[in-house]
C-alpha positions as CSV (number, residue, x, y, z in Angstrom):
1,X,18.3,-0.4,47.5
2,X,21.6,0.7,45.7
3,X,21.5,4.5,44.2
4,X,21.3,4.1,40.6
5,X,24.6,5.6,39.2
6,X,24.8,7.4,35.5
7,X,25.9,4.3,33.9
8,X,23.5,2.1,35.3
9,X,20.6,4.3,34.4
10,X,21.8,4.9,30.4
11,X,21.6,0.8,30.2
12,X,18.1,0.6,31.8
13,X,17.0,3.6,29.5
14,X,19.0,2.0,26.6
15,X,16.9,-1.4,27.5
16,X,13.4,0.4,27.5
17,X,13.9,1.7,24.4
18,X,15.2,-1.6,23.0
19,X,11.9,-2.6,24.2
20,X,9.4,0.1,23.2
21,X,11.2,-0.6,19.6
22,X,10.4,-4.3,19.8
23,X,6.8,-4.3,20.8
24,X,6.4,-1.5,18.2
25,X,8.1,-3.8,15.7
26,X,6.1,-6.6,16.5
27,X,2.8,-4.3,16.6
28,X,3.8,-3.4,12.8
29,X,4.2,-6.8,11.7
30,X,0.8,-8.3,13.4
31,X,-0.9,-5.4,11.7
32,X,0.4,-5.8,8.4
33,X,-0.3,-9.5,8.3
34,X,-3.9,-9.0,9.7
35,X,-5.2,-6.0,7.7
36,X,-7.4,-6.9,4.9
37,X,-5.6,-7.2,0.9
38,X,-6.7,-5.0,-1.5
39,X,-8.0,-6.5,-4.5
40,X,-6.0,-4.9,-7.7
41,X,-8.1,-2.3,-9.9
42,X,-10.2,-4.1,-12.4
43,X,-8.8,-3.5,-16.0
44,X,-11.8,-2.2,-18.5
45,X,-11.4,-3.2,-22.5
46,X,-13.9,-1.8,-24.6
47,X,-13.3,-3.4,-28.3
48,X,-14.7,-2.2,-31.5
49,X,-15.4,-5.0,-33.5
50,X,-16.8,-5.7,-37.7
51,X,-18.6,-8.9,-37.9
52,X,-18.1,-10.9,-41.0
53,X,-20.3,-12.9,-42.6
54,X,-18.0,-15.8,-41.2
55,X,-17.1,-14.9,-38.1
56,X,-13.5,-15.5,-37.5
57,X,-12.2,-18.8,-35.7
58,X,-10.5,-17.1,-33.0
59,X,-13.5,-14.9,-31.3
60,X,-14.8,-18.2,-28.9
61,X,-11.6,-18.7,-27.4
62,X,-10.9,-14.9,-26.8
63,X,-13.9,-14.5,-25.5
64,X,-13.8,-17.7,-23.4
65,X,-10.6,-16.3,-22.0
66,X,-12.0,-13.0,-20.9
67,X,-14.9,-14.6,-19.0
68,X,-12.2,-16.8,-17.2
69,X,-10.3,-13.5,-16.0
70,X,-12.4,-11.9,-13.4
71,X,-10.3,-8.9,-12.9
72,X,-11.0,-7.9,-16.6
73,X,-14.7,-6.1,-17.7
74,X,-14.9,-6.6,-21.6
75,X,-17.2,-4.0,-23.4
76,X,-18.0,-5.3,-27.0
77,X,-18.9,-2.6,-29.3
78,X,-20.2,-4.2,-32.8
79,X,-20.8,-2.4,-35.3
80,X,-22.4,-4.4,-38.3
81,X,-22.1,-2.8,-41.6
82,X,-22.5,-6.0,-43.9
83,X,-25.7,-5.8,-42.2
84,X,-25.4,-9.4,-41.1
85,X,-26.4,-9.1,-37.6
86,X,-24.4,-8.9,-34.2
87,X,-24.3,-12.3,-33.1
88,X,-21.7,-12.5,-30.4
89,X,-20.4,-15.6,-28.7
90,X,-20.3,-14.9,-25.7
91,X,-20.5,-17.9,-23.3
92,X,-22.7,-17.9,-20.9
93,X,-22.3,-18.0,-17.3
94,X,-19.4,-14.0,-18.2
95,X,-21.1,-11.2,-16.2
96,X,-17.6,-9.5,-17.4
97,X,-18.2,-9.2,-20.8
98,X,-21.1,-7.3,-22.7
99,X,-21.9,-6.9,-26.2
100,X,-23.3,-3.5,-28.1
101,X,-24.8,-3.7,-31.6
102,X,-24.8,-0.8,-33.6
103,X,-25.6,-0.1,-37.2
104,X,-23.2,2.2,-39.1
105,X,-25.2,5.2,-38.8
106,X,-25.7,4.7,-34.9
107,X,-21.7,4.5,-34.6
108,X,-21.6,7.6,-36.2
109,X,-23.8,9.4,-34.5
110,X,-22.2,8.6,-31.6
111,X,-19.4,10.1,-32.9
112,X,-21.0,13.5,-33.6
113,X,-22.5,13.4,-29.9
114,X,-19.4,13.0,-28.3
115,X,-17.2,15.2,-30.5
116,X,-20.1,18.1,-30.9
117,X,-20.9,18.2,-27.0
118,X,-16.9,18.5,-26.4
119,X,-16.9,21.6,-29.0
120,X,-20.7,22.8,-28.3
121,X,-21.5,22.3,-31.9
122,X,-25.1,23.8,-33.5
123,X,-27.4,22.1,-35.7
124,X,-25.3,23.5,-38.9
125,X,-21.8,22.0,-37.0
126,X,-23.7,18.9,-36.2
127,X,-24.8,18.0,-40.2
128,X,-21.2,18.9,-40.9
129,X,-19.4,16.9,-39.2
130,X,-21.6,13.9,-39.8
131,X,-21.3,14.4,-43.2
132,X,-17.4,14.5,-42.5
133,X,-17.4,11.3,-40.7
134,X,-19.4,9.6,-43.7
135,X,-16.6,10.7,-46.4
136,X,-14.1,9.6,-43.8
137,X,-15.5,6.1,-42.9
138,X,-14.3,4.0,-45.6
139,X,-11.1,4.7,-44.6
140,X,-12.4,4.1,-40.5
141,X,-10.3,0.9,-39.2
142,X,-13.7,-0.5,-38.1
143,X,-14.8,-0.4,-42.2
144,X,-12.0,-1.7,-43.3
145,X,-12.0,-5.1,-44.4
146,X,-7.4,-6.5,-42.9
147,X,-6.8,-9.7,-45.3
148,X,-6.0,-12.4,-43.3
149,X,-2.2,-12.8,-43.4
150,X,-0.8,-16.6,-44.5
């Protein structure tokens, strides 16, 4: 068996690494086509809606269009101050989208809860701030009655 000189070993060193690198290469790409997708994260809308006493045209096909996107949860907060009820359309068959009635005063309380626990209102606090919240909700975006544009 010939002596292996310096260059001869420096080529079969140079040809196991060249290996090694392959079969890692080759590991890398088996794994990355084998390993399990992840699913994107869900998106969450939560819409605060006003119904009218004719509900507008457009709410079946919206909400038609959220049940057909699985990757979206739709959270339908209604609140009904023309006291005309909370009759969503929502087709059947959309585990993705759920509907919330709420009267005026139930929206605002909701309001106080949230805002008092964040500033640790008292009782006193509490009566203020509702009282604030019923000066202030004509001009609330969920009162106020957009004219439809031409």
């Amino acid at each position: 068996m010939a002596a292996l000189t310096m260059p001869r070993l420096r080529s079969l060193a140079f040809l196991v690494i060249c290996l090694l690198l392959s079969l890692l290469y080759l590991a890398i790409q088996y794994h990355s086509h084998h390993s399990p997708v992840s699913s994107p994260p869900k998106i969450t809308i939560i819409a605060i809606w006003n119904p009218k006493k004719n509900p507008q045209a457009y709410l079946p096909n919206f909400l038609a269009s959220a049940k057909a996107n699985a990757q979206v949860d739709f959270l339908f907060i209604v609140v009904d101050k023309d006291n005309v009820g909370c009759d969503v359309p929502i087709p059947p068959g959309a585990p993705n989208i759920k509907a919330v009635c709420l009267s005026v005063e139930e929206y605002l309380n909701l309001h106080v809860d949230f805002l008092c626990n964040h500033w640790a209102c008292g009782i006193d606090d509490k009566t203020v701030v509702l009282n604030t919240l019923h000066e202030r909700y004509p001009k609330d975006f969920v009162c106020i009655d957009i004219p439809n544009l031409p």
